[in-house]
C-alpha positions in Angstrom: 115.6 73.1 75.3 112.5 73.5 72.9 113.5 76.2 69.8 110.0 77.2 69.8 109.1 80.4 67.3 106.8 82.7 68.8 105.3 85.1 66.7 103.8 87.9 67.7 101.3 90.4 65.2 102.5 93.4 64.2 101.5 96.7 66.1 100.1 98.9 63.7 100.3 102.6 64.4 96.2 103.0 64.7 97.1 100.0 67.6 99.9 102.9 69.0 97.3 105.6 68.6 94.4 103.8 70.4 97.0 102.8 72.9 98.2 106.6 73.4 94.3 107.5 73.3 93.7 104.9 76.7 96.6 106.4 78.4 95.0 110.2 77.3 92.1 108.8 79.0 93.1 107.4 81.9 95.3 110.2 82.3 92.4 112.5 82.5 90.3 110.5 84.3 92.9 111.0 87.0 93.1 114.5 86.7 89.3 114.9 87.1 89.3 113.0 90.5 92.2 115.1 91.7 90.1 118.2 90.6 87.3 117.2 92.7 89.3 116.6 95.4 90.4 120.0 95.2 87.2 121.5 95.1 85.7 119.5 98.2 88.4 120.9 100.3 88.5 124.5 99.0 86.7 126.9 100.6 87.9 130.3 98.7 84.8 131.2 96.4 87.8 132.7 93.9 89.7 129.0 94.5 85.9 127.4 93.8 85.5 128.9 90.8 88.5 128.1 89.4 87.9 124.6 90.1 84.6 124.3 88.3 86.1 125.8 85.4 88.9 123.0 85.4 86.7 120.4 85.9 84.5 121.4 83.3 87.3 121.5 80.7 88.9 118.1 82.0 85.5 116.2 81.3 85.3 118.1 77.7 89.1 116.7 77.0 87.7 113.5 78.4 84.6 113.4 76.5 86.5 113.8 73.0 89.0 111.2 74.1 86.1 108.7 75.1 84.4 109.6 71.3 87.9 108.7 69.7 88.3 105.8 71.4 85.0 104.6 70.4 85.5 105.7 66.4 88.7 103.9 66.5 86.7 100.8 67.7 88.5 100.4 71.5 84.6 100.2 73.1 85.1 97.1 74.6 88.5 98.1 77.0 87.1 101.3 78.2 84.9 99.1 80.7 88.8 98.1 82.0 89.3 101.5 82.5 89.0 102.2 86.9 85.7 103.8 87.1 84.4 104.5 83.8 81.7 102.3 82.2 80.3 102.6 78.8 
């Protein structure tokens, strides 16, 4: 058998952060669709409401996550994200 060396690079902890930012994102992405799912099969105005007012603050928390990702340079695998595009 070969002794071959494989070397792999050094995770950084901005790699870690953008890594934990993805999984935020996803994450929330998630939550959103189960959130609409809720609210197309509700049918208590008081139930309603409180749906719109949990997707609204899901796709602020996603919004800041999707700017982060973007300062911290990780445009180019949110496209890998399921159905989010830039």
């Amino acid at each position: 058998m070969g002794d071959k060396l494989v070397r792999f690079k050094k995770r950084t902890s901005e790699d870690m952060e953008l890594d934990e930012l993805l999984r935020s994102l996803s994450r929330t992405q998630r939550e959103i669709d189960l959130a609409y799912n809720h609210f197309n099969f509700t049918s208590d105005p008081d139930l309603i409401e409180s749906c719109v007012y949990e997707i609204s603050s899901l796709q602020c928390r996603y919004n800041y996550l999707l700017r982060r990702v973007k300062e911290r340079g990780g445009s180019a695998v949110i496209g890998a994200l399921p159905g989010r595009e830039i």
